[in-house]
C-alpha positions in Angstrom: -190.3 17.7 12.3 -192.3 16.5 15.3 -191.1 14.2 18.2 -192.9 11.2 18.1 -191.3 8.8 20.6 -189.1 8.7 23.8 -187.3 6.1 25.7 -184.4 5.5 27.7 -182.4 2.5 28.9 -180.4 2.5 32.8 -177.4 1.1 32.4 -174.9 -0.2 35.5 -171.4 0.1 34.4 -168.5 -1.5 36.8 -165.1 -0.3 36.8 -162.3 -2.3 35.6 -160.7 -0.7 38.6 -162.0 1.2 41.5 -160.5 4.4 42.3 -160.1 7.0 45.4 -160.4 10.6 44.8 -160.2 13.0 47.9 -163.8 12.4 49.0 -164.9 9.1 48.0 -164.2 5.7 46.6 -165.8 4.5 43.1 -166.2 1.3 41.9 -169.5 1.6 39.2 -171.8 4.3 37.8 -174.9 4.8 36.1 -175.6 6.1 32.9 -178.4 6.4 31.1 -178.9 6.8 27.6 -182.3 8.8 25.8 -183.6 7.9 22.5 -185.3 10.5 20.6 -187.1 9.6 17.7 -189.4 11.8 15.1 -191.6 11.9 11.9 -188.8 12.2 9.7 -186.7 8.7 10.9 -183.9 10.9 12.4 -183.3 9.4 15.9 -181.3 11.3 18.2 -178.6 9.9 21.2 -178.2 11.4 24.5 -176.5 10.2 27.8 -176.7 10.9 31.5 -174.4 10.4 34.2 -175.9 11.3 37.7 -173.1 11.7 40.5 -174.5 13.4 43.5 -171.6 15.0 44.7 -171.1 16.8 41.7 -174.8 17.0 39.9 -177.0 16.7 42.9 -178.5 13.8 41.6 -179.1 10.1 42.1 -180.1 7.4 39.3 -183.4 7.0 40.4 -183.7 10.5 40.6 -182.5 10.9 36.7 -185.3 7.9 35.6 -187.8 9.6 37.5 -187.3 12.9 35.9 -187.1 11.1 32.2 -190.6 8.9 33.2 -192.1 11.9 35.0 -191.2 15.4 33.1 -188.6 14.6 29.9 -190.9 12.2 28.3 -194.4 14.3 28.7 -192.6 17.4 28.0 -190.7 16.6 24.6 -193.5 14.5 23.0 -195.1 16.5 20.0 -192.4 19.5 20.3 -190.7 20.1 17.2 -187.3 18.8 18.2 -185.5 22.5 16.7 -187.0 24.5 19.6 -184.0 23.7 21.4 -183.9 26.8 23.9 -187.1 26.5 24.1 -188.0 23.3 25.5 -184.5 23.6 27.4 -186.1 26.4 29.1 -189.2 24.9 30.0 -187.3 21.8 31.5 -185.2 23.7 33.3 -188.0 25.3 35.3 -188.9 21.4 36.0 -185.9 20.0 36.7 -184.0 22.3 38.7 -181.1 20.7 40.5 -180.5 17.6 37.7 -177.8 19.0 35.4 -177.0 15.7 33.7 -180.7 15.2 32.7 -180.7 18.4 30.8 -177.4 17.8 29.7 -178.7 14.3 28.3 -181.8 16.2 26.5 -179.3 18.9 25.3 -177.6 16.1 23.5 -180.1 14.5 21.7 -182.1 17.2 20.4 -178.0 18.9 18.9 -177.3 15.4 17.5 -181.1 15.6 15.4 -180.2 19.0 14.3 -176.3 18.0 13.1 -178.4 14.8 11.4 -180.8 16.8 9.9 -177.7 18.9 8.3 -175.8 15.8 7.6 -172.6 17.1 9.4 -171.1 15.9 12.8 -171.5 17.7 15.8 -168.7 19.7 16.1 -169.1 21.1 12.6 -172.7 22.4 13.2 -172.2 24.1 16.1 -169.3 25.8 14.4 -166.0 24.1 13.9 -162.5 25.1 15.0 -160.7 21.9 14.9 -160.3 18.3 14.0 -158.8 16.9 17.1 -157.5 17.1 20.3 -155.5 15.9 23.2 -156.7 14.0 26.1 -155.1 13.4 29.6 -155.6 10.5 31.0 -156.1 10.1 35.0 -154.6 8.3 37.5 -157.0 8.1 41.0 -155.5 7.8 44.5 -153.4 5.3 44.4 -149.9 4.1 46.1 -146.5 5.4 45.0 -145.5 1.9 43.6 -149.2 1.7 41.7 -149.0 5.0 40.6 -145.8 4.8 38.6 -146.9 1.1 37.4 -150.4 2.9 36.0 -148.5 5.7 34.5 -145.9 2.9 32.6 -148.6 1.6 31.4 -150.1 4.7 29.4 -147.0 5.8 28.4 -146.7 2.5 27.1 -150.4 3.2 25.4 -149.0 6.4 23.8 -150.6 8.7 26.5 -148.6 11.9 26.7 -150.6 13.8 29.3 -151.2 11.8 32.8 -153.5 13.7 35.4 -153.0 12.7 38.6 -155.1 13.1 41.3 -154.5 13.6 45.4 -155.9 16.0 48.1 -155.3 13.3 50.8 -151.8 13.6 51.7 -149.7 16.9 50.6 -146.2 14.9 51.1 -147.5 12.1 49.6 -148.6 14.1 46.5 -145.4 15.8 46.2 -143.4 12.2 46.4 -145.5 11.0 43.6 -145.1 14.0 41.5 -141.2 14.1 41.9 -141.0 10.2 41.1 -142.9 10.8 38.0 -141.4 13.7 36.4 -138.1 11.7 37.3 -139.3 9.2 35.8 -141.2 10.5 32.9 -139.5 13.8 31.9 -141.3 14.2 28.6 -144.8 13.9 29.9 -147.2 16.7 30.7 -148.6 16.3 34.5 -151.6 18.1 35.9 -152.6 17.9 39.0 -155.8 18.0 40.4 -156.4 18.1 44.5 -159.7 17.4 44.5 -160.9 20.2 46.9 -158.3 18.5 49.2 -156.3 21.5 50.8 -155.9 24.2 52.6 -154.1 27.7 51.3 -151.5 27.3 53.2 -151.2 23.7 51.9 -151.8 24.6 48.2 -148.8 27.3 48.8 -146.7 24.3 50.7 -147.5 22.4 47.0 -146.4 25.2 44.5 -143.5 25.8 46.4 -142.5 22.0 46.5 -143.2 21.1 42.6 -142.1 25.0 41.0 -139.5 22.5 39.4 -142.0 19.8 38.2 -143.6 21.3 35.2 -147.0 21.1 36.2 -149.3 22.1 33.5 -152.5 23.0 35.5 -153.8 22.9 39.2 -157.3 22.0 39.6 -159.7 23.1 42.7 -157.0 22.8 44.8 -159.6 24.1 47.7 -163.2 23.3 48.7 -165.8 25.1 47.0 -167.9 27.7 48.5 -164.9 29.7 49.5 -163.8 31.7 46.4 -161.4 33.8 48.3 -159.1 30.6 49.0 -159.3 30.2 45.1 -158.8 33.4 44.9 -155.5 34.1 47.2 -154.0 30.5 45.7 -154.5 32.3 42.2 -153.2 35.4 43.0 -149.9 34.3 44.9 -148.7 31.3 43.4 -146.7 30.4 39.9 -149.5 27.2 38.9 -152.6 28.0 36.9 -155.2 27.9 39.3 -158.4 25.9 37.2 -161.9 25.5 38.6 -163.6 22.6 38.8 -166.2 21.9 41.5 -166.4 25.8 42.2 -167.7 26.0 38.9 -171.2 24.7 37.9 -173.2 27.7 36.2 -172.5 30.7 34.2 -172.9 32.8 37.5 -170.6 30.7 39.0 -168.3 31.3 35.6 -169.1 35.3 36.0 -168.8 35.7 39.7 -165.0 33.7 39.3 -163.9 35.6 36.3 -164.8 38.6 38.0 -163.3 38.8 41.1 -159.9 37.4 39.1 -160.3 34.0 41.6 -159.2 32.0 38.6 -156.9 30.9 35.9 -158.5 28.8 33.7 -161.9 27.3 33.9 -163.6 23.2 33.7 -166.4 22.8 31.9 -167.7 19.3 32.3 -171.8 18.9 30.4 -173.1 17.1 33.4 -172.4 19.2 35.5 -173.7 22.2 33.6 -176.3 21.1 32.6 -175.7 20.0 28.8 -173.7 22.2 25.5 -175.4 25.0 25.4 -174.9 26.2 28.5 -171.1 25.1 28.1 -171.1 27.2 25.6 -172.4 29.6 27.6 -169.9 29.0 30.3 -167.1 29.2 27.9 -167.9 32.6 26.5 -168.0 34.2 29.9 -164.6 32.6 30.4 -163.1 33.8 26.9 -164.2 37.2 27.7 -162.0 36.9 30.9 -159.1 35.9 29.2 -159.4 32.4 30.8 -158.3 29.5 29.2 -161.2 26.1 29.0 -160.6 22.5 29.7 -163.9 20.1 28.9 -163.9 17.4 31.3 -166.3 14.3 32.1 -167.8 12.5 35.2 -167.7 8.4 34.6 -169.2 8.9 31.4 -169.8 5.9 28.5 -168.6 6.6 25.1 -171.7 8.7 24.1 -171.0 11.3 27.0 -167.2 11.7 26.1 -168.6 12.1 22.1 -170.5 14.8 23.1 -167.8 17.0 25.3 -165.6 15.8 22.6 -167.7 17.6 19.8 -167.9 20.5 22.1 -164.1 21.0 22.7 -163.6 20.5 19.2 -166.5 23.5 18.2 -164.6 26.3 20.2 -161.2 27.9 20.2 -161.1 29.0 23.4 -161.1 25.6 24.8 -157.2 24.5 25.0 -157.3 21.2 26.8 -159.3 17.7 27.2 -160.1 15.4 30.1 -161.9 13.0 28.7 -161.0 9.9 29.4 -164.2 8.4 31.6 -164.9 5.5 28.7 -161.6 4.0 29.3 -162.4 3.1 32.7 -165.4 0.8 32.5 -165.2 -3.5 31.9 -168.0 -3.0 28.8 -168.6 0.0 27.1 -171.8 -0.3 25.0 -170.8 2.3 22.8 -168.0 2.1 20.4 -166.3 4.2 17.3 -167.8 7.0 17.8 -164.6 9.0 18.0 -161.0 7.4 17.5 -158.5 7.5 20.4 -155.3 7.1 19.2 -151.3 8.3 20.8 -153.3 10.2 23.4 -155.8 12.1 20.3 -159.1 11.9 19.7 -160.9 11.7 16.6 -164.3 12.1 15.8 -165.9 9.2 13.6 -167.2 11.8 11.4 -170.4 10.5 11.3 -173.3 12.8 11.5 -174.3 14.3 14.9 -172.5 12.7 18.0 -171.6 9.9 15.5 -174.3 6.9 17.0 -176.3 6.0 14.2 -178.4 3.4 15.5 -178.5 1.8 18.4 
């Protein structure tokens, strides 16, 4: 099978609401979407989702790496030399996780089409389906606990909630939501928002909460402040931000900084080297949640096919779809009481677009 055509369309997706996390306000993204086509009328799907803060890339950056390097690069290649021509792009594209994570994509979903078999099944299978949280930004008490109604209402069972701005304020939402919700599971994530002394302040204040998971409770760069939050305090410590290569994964797991570990394909750099990260964290005994950026429904298919591929990974963020006005994508997985499904078509489920 040979690669006989590349394109890619930019697509600018608005929120249905803008959100606050702990260092910036949101209100669209950019995605992009890579069409792979070859000799044999098997078309594979990828998608992109630059975000500088967390992939080191901008949108124009992302189209000029497709126009410049993806396209010359994967035209002619047998689309099966995966590693391969992941390896060569790498050396190119150093710095632009979401790009490879994009070509990553495509060139999995020709290889599950080829075998006839969704994603998840050809890159090995453990389960059927799983859980998603669903995630509430920075928001005001009275907001908060209207948002959360609202996916409760939806049949969400797992809210995430987000903060790292105001430590009281974080801890007054918490309480009113467990008071008012005392069935649902709450994570928290602080968005590189505290200190240590803080993040101590915060276990001590919620140790009666039920708080599944804490997420990068501290800025990155500093594992030790991971590291002494871990190894003090009741919460499972997960990283997020901290974590964005299988060094990173290694040089966490061993120094013991960490409890459980975020793998999120943009950031990565695509599902292979998820997969990648996820081993190192398995060996460690740490537990794996796949995440997303503002992804469209083709991203979350993909990290959904992932998470459902390996045992080690326990938990599901993947909720980025929900939050756009128009979605381009649709049934590729099925989202239903807080589960998702895949459509169980082959590959990443996109058959033509």
């Amino acid at each position: 099978m040979i690669i006989t055509n590349i394109g890619y369309e930019r697509l600018e997706l608005e929120l249905l609401v803008p959100y606050t996390i702990a260092y910036e306000e949101i209100s669209k993204a950019t995605n992009f979407i890579l069409k792979i086509e070859t000799d044999e009328n098997i078309v594979g799907f990828g998608c992109a989702a630059p975000d500088v803060a967390v992939t080191h890339e901008s949108p124009d950056d992302v189209e000029q790496a497709i126009k410049n390097t993806i396209i010359p690069i994967l035209k002619g290649k047998n689309p099966f030399m995966v590693s391969s021509i992941l390896e060569e792009l790498s050396h190119q594209l150093s710095q632009k996780s979401s790009a490879l994570a994009m070509v990553d994509m495509a060139l999995l979903d020709i290889s599950a089409k080829k075998m006839k078999v969704p994603l998840y099944q050809f890159l090995g299978g453990y389960r059927h389906e799983i859980a998603t949280s669903i995630t509430i930004g920075i928001l005001p008490l009275e907001e908060t606990l209207k948002l959360a109604s609202e996916y409760v209402k939806q049949k969400f069972f797992i809210l995430k909630i987000k903060g790292g701005l105001s430590l009281e304020g974080d801890i007054e939402k918490l309480k009113k939501l467990r008071e008012t919700f005392p069935h649902i599971q709450l994570r928290f994530d602080g968005n590189q928002g505290y200190t240590v002394s803080e993040t101590q302040a915060f276990d001590e204040a919620v140790k009666e909460m039920n708080i599944e998971i804490l997420e990068q409770p501290t800025k990155p760069g500093f594992d030790e402040h991971l590291g002494k939050v871990k190894n003090t305090l009741d919460l499972p410590i997960m990283a997020d931000e901290s974590l964005k290569s299988v060094k990173d994964a290694f040089r966490l797991a061993k120094n013991q900084r960490i409890d459980m570990v975020n793998i999120k394909l943009m950031k990565v750099g695509g599902i292979h080297e998820g997969m990648r990260v996820n081993t190192v964290a398995n060996a460690a005994n740490l537990e794996a949640m796949v995440g997303c950026l503002d992804e469209c429904a083709l991203g979350i298919s993909a990290g959904l096919h992932f998470a459902l591929s390996r045992s080690n990974i326990k938990y599901a963020d993947l909720d980025g779809h929900l939050e756009f006005k128009k979605d381009p994508f649709s049934d590729l997985f099925h989202l239903k009481n807080g589960i998702l499904r895949p459509n169980q078509n082959p590959g990443l489920g996109l058959l033509d677009w």
